[in-house]
N, C-alpha and C positions, 0 to 999 in steps of 0.2 A: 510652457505650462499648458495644459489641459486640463480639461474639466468636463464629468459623466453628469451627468443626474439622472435619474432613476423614479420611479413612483415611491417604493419602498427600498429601503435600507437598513440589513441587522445589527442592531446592535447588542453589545454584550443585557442592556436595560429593556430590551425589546426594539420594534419597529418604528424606525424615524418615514414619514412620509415625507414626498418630494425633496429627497435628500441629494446634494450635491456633493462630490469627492472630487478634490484639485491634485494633480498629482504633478510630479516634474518631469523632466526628460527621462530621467532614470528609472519614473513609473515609482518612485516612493511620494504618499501623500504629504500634502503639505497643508490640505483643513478639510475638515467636513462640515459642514451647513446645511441648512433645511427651511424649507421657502426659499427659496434662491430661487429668482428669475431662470428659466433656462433659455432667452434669449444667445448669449454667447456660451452654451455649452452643449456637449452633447446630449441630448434627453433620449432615454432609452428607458419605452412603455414596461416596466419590468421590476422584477424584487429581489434585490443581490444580496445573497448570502454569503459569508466566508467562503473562500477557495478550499472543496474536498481535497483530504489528506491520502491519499494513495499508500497506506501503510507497510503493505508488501506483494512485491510484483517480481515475476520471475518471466521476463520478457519475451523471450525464445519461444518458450511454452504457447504465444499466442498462433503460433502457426498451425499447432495444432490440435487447436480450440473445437471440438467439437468430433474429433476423428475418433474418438475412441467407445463411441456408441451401439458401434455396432459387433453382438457378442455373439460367438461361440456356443449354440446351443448345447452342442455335447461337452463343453468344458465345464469341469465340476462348478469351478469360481473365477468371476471376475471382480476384482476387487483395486486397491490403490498397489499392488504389489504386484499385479498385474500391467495394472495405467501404468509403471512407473518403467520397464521396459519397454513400452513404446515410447517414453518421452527421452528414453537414453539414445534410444534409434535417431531421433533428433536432433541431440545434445552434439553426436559425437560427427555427425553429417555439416553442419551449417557452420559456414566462412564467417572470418570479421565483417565482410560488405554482407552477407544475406543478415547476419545478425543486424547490423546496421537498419536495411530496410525490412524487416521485420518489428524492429522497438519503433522506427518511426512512425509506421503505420498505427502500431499500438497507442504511443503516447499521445499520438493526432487526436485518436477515437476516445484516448481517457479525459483530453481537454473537450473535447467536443460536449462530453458527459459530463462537466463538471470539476475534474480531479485540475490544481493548478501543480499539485505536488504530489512526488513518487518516490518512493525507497525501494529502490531495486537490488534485491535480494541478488545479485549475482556470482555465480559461481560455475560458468564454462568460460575457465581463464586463459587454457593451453592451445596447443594447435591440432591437429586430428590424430598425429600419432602419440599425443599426451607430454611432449615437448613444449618446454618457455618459448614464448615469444621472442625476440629480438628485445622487446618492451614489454615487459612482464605483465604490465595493463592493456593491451593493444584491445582485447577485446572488451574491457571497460572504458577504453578511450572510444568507441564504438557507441559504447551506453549514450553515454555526454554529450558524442557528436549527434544523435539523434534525440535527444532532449534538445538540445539547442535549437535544433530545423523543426520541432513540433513546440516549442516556446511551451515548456514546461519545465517549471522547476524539478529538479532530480538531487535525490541524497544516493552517490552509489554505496554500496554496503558487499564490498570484496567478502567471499566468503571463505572459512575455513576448513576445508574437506579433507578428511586423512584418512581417513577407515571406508571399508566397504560392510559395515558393521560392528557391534559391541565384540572386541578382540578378533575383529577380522581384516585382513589386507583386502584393500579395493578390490573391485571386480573389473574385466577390460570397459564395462560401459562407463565408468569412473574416472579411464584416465585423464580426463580434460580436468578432472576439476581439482587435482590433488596437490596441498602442498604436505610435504614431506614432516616440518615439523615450523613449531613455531616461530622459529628465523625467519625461514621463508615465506613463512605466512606474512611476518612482518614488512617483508621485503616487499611483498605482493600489495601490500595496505598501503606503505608510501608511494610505490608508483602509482595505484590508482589516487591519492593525494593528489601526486603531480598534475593527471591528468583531469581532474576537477579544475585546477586551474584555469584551462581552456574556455572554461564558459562561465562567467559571476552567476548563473542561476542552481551552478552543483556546490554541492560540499560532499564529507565525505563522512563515514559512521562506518562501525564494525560488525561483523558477524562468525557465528560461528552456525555450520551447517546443522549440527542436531548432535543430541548425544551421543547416539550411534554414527556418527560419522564424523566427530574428534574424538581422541581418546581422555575419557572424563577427565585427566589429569591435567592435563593438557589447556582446558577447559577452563580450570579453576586458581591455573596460572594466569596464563593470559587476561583473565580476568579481574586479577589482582595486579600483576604489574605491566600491564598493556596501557596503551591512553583511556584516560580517566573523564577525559574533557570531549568523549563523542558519543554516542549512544551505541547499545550493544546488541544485535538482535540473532535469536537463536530459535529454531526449530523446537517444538518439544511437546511431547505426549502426544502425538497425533493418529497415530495407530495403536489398537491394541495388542500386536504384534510386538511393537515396541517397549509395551509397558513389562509386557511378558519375556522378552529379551534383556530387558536392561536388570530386571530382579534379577533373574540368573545368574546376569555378568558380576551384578555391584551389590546386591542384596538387598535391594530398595528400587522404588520405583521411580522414572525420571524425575520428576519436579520434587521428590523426597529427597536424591540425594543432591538434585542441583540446590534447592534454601540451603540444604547444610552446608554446604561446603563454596557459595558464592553468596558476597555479601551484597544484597541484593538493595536497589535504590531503584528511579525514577527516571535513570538512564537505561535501564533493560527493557529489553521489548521479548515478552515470549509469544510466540507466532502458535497459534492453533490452541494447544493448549488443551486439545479436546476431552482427552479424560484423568478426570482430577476427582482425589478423595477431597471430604469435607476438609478435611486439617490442610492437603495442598493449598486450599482453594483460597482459604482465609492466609495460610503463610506470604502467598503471592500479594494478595490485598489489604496486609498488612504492610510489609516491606516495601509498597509505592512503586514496585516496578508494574509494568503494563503486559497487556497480554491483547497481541491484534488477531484478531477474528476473521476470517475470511467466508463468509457463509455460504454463496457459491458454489465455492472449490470444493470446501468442508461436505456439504450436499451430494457435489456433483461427484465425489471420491467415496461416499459414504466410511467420510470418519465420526462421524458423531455428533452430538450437539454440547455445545460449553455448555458449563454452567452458570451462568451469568446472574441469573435470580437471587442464587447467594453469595455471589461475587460481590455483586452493587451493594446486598445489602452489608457486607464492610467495607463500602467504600471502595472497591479494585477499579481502577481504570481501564479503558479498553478503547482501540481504535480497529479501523478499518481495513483490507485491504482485497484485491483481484486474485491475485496468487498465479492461478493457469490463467486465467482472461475469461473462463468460460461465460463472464459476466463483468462487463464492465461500466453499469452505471450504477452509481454511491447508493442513491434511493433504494435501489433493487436490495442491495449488502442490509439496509438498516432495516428493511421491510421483513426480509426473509431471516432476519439475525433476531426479530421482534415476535415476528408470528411462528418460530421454532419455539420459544418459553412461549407462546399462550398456549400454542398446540401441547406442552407438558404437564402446563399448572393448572391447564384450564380458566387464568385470571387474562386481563386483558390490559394490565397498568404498566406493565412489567416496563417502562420505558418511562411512567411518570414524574419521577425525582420529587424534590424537595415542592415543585411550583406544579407537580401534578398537570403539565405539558408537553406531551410523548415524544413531539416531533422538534421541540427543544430542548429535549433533553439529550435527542438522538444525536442532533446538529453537533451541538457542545459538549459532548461527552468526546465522540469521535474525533474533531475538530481539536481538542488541545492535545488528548494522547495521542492522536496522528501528528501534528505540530513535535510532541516531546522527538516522537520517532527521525524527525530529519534533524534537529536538535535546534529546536525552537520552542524557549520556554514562554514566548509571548500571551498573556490571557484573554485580550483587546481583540474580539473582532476583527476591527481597522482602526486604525489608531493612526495619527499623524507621525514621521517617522519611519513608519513602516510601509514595504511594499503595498501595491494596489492589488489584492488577488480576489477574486470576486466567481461564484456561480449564478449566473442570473438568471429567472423563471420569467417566462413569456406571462406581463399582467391581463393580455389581452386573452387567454386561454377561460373556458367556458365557467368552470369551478373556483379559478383565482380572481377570475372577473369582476365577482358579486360577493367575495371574500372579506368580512371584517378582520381586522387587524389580530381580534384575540384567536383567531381562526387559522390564520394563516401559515405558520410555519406548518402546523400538523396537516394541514391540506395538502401543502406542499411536498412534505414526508411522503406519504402515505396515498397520497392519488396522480402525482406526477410521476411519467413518463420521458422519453429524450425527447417525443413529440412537442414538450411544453418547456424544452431549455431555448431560450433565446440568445444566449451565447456565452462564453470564457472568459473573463480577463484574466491574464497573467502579467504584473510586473507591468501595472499600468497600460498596456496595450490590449486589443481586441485580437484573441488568437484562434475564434472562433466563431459566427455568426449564423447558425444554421450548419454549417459543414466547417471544417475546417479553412482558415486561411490560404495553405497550401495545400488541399485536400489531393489535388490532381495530378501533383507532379510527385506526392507520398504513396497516392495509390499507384500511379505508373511502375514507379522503384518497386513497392512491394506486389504487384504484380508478376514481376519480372525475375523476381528473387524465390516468393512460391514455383513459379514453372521452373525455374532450376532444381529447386527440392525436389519437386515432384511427388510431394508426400500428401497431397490433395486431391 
């Protein structure tokens, strides 16, 4: 047994002070108390919030984080159709080991920030000349093995790639990621099952790449007679290109003709989502599926801003996620996801909910739809029973220091930095203190894995 305590501790009811958490060998709790001596426990000056939900991340992509800034004066347009040929230059370059220490590297820096948990959108399944594996997961067995050495929980999410557009055959930058048809896709979903196996912190959930990249039919099979009991996460609306493509193809616009013809629940994740008519917007927020927001990416790709202001107001759920990595700490996502709707509506609540508390609204809103995402429908903060996953904020930092309690979560929102994380728990253990646990022998590897790409 072990046991944390902490200054503060969140609860689903608010902030318990000097709160204790016992947890077992296994890192699941076994009680939480408050005034408890911390004599025989660890006491850590600090205020632990649930473990961020890492809602969608496409892993590979962090390598090159930042390379695509620099533009072509004389080219008419740089835009995400643009971005999207250099990230294939990448796709179709990098080994099971460079993918390897490239996610480790990542997922280090996502615990480092906060995140205890990742749904990795993956989808470069094949080998370079767009051939299976020997193990048709080799390169999600890759994902797992580098969740496990950065001590983060991972949901992988095999993806579904078939088209190289709305009634188009893939393009060569595509051959990594193709399966052929829905068998194979299936085929491709069990092995990486199996290969979750390897580590008790993955499980596994489904996806399909976007509309334009299965054939809608295809789409809405799978979806009706695929597994039922995982969550299902899908690309969609995220370019205007798209919207403008898919009418042509189907006579309606993405997320139009996806409600009709997929019967939508609280296991969907639609990823981006960016542009939506009023009637999409409520169909989504009616039907209890989610829609993860990547704000960042969404900024740094300039697709547009959700609409979220009328999302909330029926109720639509939304989490979080990295996407390219261009940005990988949570606060930054809920900040820049917040001050998008002030900057539209000109109001400043847009994050207040029912208790009129921006920065716990932000927490908990994100926190369970991120949860739904690796398929955890738990509502409980921490709960006894349940894993130990915790983000904890440094109490000793200048502005949480002299923080009252009704203060505090939104403080924490909205003016902390990585500078004021004081460390990770995952799954009961400390996987992060200042730097990572294995921060030096993560950066070696992917040191060494960049200078082979040579794409820096």
């Amino acid at each position: 047994m072990k046991t944390f305590s902490f200054k503060g501790l969140l609860l689903n009811d608010g902030w318990v002070e000097n709160a204790s958490v016992k947890v077992d060998e296994k890192g699941i709790i076994q009680a939480i108390t408050s005034n408890e001596s911390t004599e025989k426990s660890d006491f850590i000056n600090g205020y632990a919030l649930p473990g961020f939900q890492n809602a969608h991340s496409h892993a590979f992509q962090y390598a090159m984080a930042g390379l695509a800034e620099v533009h072509d004066v004389q080219h008419t347009s740089d835009n995400f159709w643009s971005w999207r040929e250099a990230m294939y230059k990448l796709a179709l370059n990098v080994s099971p080991e460079q993918l390897e220490g490239i996610a480790t590297m990542l997922y280090a820096e996502m615990v480092r920030h906060g995140y205890t948990h990742v749904a990795e959108f993956h989808y470069v399944h094949h080998d370079k000349n767009g051939q299976h594996y020997d193990n048709l997961a080799e390169m999600g067995s890759r994902l797992v093995a580098a969740a496990k050495l950065a001590g983060i929980n991972i949901t992988l999410v095999p993806i579904f790639y078939q088209k190289g557009g709305f009634g188009k055959d893939p393009v060569e930058g595509q051959k990594r990621f193709i399966s052929k048809d829905i068998d194979t896709y299936l085929a491709l979903l069990e092995a990486s099952r199996e290969v979750c196996k390897d580590y008790d912190g993955a499980n596994i959930a489904m996806g399909m790449h976007s509309m334009r990249g299965v054939d809608p039919s295809d789409i809405a099979e799978i979806a009706k007679s695929g597994p039922q009991d995982i969550p299902f996460h899908i690309h969609i609306a995220e370019q205007l290109k798209e919207i403008e493509d898919c009418k042509a193809f189907l006579g309606k616009r993405p997320v139009e003709w996806f409600v009709d013809n997929v019967e939508l629940n609280d296991r969907f994740h639609l990823v981006h989502a960016t542009h939506l008519t009023k009637e999409e917007t409520t169909a989504i927020a009616k039907s209890g599926a989610n829609v993860v927001i990547c704000p960042t990416t969404e900024g740094n790709l300039g697709d547009g801003i959700f609409p979220l202001i009328d999302y909330q107001k029926m109720g639509g759920n939304w989490s979080i996620g990295t996407d390219s990595h261009i940005g990988i700490n949570p606060l930054e996502e809920l900040r820049l996801l917040d001050y998008g709707q002030r900057l539209i509506s000109h109001d400043r609540d847009t994050f207040a909910g029912k208790h009129g508390d921006s920065g716990l609204f932000a927490i908990q809103t994100a926190l369970l739809a991120g949860r739904k995402a690796m398929n955890n429908y738990h509502h409980d903060y921490f709960s006894v029973g349940q894993r130990f996953n915790a983000s904890i904020l440094d109490a000793s930092t200048p502005l949480l220091s002299v923080c009252s309690s009704e203060n505090l979560t939104s403080s924490i929102v909205y003016t902390a930095d990585a500078s004021h994380q004081w460390g990770t728990i995952v799954n009961g253990s400390i996987q992060s203190k200042g730097k990572h646990v294995h921060h030096d022998a993560i950066l070696n590897q992917f040191q060494k894995t960049l200078g082979e790409l040579k794409n820096r």
